[in-house]
VMD Tcl script that draws the C-alpha trace (Angstrom):
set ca {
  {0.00 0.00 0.00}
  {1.33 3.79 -0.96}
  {1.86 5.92 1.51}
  {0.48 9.70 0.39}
  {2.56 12.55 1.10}
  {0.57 13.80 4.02}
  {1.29 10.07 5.70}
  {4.92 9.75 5.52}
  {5.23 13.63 6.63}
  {2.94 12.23 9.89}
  {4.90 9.03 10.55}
  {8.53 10.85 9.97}
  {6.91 13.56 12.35}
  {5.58 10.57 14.73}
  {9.22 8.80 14.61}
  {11.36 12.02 15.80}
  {8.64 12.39 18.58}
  {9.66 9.19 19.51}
  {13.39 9.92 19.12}
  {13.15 12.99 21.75}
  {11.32 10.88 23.86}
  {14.29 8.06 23.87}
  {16.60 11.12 23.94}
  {15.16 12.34 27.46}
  {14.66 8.59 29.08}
  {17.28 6.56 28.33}
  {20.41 8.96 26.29}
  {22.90 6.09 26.64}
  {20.37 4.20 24.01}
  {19.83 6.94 22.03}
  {23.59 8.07 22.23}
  {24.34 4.39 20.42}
  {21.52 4.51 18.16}
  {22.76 7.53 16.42}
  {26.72 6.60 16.69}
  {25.33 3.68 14.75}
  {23.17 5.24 11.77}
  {25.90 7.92 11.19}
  {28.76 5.23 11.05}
  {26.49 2.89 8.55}
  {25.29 5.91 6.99}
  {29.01 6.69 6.15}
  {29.73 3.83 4.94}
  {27.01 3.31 2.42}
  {28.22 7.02 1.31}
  {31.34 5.28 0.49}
  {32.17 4.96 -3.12}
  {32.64 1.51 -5.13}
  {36.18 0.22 -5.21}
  {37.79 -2.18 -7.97}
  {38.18 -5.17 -7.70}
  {38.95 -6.89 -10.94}
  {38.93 -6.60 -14.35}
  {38.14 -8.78 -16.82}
  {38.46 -8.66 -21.04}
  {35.88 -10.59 -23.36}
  {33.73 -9.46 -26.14}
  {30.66 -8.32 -27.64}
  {29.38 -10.83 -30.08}
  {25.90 -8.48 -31.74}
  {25.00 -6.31 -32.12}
  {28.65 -5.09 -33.20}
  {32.04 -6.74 -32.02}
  {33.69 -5.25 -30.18}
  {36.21 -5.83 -27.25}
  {34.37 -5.63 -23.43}
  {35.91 -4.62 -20.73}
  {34.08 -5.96 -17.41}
  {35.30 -4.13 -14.09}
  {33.79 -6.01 -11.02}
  {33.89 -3.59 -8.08}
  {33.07 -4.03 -4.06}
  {30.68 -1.40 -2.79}
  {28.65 -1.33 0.97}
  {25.64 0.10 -0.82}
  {25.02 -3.16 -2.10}
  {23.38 -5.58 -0.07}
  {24.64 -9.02 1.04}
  {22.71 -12.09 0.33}
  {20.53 -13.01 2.93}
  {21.21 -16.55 3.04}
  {23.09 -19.26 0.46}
  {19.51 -20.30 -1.19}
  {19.00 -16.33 -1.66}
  {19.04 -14.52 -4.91}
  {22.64 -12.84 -5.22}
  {22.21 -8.61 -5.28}
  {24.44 -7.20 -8.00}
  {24.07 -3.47 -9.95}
  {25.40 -2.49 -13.43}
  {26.26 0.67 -14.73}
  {26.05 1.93 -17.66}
  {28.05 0.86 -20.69}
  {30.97 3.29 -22.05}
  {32.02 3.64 -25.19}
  {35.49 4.50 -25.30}
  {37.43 5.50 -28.82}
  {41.23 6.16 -28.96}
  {43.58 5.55 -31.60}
  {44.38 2.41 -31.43}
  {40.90 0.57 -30.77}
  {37.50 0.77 -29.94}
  {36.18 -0.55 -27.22}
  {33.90 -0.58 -24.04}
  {33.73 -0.36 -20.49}
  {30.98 -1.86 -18.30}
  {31.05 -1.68 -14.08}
  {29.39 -4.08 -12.28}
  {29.42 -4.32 -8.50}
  {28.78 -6.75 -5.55}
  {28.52 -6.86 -1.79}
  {32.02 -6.69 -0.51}
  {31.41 -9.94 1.29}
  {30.37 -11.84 -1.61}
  {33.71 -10.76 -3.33}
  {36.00 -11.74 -0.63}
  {34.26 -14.88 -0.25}
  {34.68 -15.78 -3.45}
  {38.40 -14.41 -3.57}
  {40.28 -17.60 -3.05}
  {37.96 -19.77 -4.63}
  {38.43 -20.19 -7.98}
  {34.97 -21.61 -8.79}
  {33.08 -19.08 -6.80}
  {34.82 -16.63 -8.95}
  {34.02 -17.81 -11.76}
  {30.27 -18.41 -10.91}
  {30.37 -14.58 -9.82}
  {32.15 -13.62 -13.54}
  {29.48 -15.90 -15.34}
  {26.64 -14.35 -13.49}
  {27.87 -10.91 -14.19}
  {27.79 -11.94 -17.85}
  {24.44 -13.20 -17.79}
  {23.29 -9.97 -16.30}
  {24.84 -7.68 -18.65}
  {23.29 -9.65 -21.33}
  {19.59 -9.39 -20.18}
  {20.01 -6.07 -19.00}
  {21.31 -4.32 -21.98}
  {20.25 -6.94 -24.57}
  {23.72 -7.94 -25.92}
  {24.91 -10.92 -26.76}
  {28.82 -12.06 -25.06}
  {31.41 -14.21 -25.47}
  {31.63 -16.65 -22.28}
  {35.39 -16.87 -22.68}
  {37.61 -14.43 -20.48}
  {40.26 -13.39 -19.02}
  {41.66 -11.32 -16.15}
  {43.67 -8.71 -16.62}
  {46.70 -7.45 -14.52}
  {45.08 -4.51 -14.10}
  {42.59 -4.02 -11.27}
  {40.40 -1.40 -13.57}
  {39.94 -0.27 -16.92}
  {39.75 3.64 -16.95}
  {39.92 5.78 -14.11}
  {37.97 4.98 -10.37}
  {36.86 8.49 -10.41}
  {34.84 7.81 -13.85}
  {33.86 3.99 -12.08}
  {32.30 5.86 -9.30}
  {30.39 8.22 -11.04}
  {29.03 5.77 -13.45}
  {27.75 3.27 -10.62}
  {26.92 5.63 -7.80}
  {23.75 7.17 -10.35}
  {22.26 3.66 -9.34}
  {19.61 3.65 -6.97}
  {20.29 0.87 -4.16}
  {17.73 0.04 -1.42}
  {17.71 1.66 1.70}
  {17.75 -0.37 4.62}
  {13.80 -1.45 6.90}
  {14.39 0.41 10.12}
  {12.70 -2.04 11.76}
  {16.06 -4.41 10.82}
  {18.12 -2.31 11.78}
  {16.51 -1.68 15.31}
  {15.66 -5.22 16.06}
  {17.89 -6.15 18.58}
  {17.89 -3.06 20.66}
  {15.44 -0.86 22.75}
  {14.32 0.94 19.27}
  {12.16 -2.49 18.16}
  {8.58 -0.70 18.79}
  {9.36 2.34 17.20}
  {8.49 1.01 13.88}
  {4.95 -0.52 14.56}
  {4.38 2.72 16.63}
  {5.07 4.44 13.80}
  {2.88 2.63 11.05}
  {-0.04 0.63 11.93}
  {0.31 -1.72 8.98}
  {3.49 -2.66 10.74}
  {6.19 -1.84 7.82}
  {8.61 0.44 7.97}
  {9.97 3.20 5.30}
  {11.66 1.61 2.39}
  {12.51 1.86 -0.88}
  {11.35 -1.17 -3.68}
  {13.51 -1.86 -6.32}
  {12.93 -3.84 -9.42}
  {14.51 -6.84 -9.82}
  {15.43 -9.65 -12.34}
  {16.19 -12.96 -11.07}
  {18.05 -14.89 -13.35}
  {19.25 -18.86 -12.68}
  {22.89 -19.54 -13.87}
  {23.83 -23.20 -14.18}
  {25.09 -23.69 -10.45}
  {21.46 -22.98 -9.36}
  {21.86 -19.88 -7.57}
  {20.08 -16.25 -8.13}
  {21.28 -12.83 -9.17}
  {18.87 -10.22 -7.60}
  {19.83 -7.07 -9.83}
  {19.32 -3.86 -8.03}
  {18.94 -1.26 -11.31}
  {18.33 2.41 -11.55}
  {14.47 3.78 -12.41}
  {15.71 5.86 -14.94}
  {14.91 5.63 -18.55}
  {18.11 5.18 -20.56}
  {18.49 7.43 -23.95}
  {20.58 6.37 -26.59}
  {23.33 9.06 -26.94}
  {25.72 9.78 -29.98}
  {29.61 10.05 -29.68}
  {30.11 13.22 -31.52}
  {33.09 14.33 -34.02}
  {36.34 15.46 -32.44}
  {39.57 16.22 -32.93}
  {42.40 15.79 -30.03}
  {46.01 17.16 -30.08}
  {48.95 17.82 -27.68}
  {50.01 21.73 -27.95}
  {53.51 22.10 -27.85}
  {55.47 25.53 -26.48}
  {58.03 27.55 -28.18}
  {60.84 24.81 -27.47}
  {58.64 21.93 -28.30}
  {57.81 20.73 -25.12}
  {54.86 19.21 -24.53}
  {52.22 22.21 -23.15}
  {48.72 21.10 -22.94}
  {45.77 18.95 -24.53}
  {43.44 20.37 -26.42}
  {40.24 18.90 -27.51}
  {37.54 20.53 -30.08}
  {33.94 18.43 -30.21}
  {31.65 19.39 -32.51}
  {27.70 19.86 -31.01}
  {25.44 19.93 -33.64}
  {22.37 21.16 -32.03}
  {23.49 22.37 -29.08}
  {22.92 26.09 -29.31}
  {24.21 26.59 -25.12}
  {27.47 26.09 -23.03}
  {24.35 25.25 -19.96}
  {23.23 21.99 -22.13}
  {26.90 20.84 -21.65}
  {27.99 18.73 -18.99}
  {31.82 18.52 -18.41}
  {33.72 16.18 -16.25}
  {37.47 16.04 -16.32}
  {40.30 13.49 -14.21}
  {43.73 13.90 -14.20}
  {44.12 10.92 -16.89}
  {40.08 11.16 -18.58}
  {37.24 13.14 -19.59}
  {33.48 12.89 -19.96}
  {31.32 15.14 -21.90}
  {27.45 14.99 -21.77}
  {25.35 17.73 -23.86}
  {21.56 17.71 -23.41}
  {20.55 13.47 -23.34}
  {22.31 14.27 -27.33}
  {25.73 13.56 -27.08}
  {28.49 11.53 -24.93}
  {31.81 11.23 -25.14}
  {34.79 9.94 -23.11}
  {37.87 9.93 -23.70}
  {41.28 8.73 -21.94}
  {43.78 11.26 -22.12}
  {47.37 10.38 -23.50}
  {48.64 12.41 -20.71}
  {47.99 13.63 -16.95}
  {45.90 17.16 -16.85}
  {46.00 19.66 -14.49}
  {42.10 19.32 -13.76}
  {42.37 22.48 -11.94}
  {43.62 25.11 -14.76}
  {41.69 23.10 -17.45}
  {39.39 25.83 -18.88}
  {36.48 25.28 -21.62}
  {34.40 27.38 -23.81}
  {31.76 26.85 -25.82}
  {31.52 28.53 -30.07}
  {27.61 29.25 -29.95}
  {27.89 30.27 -33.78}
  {29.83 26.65 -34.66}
  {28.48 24.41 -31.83}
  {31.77 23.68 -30.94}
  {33.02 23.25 -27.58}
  {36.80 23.80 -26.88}
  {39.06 22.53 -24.03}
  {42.41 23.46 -23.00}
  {43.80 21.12 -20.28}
  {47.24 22.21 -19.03}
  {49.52 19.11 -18.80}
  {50.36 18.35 -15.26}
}
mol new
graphics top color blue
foreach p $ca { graphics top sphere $p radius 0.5 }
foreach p [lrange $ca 0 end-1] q [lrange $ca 1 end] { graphics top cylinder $p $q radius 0.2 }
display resetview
């Protein structure tokens, strides 16, 4: 059953009551109660972090090399027991063009736990890499190769870029009511709402059975995703009066984009992502480290081109 707007503005009011009320009988309780939200809070504010990375490929639509980076992050939940569906997110795929090749980039991330579990078994590795395959192929309607490998690199691309792609993923947040169970808090919940459920978030979900029998529960954003275009652009290293290396400079051309406010810039020391109005997308990885902080842009309204100057670090 929804709650209206009205309803969740009385129960949140209802809950703090209750709070103030803890706060004034028993403040050792409440003292430990919020040491303990703000530490979990904290760490479910805590980016993804790599964990490996592993090279396949596309089969169809197009071929094309895959990179797969499977990341550890709090935010997503562990399994709740061995015959439970296994929670897993993934981001959104990158299309990366340099020089040499073409390729792209997709992050997918687990519990922590389930990672380390499976870290010095080679089978449960292998499980988690085949389920992450699956997933990718149902999810984004592609069609992989099975075979792998692992590279010696923990990540393809930069974390910075990793983080930003997978932290735009909604994960659940947490029944109170779970949370408070073993402590004075318990009846603050059913106090709170008569039906007896606490505030929570539902995700949708896709269970999918791999061959070993067990579950992938994948936790997905809401958003509607729009097919974007990699626009036309031209990179170069500027050289100074003795030839030394200066700065990067990178013209994309916007067709359509009338506004340097439609444009969305992001730029690491070693990569750079450019948005523009749900149109356009482009990232690139940078032949050399930038100076992020003197990297200026600006936009040619007449020529829709957008011009970037990153000083070389």
């Amino acid at each position: 059953m929804k709650t209206s707007a009205k309803g969740l503005l009385t129960q949140m009011t209802q809950f703090w009551n209750l709070l103030d009320d803890l706060a004034e009988s028993d403040p050792e309780c409440y003292k430990n109660f919020i040491q303990h939200e703000l530490k979990e809070r904290k760490e479910l504010c805590a980016g993804p972090e790599p964990q490996l990375c592993l090279q396949t490929r596309i089969l169809e639509p197009k071929e094309k090399i895959l990179f797969i980076n499977l990341c550890q992050w709090k935010r997503i939940p562990a399994p709740q027991s061995a015959t439970h569906p296994v929670p897993l997110t993934v981001g959104r795929p990158e299309d990366i063009s340099e020089t040499s090749d073409d390729y792209t980039v997709i992050n997918v991330a687990y519990n922590p736990e389930v990672l380390q579990a499976a870290e010095k078994d080679q089978e449960k590795k292998d499980q988690l890499i085949r389920m992450a395959i699956g997933c990718i192929e149902e999810k984004l309607q592609l069609t992989l190769s099975h075979s792998y490998h692992i590279t010696t690199f923990k990540i393809k691309g930069s974390i910075q870029r990793m983080r930003q792609n997978l932290m735009g993923i909604q994960a659940d947040f947490t029944d109170l009511r779970q949370k408070m169970r073993k402590g004075k808090l318990m009846n603050i919940c059913s106090t709170v709402s008569n039906s007896g459920d606490c505030l929570q978030l539902s995700l949708p979900k896709d269970q999918v059975l791999s061959k070993t029998g067990c579950l992938i529960e994948e936790i997905s954003s809401t958003e509607t995703q729009v097919e974007m275009k990699i626009p036309a652009y031209e990179l170069k290293i500027v050289n100074d009066q003795n030839e030394k290396p200066l700065k990067i400079e990178l013209k994309v051309e916007l067709p359509g984009i009338n506004s340097a406010s439609l444009c969305d810039l992001s730029v690491s020391k070693d990569d750079l992502l450019i948005e523009a109005s749900e149109k356009y997308r482009l990232h690139v990885n940078l032949p050399e480290s930038v100076n992020t902080e003197m990297t200026t842009a600006k936009f040619i309204k007449e020529k829709s081109l957008l011009i970037i100057a990153m000083p070389l670090a």
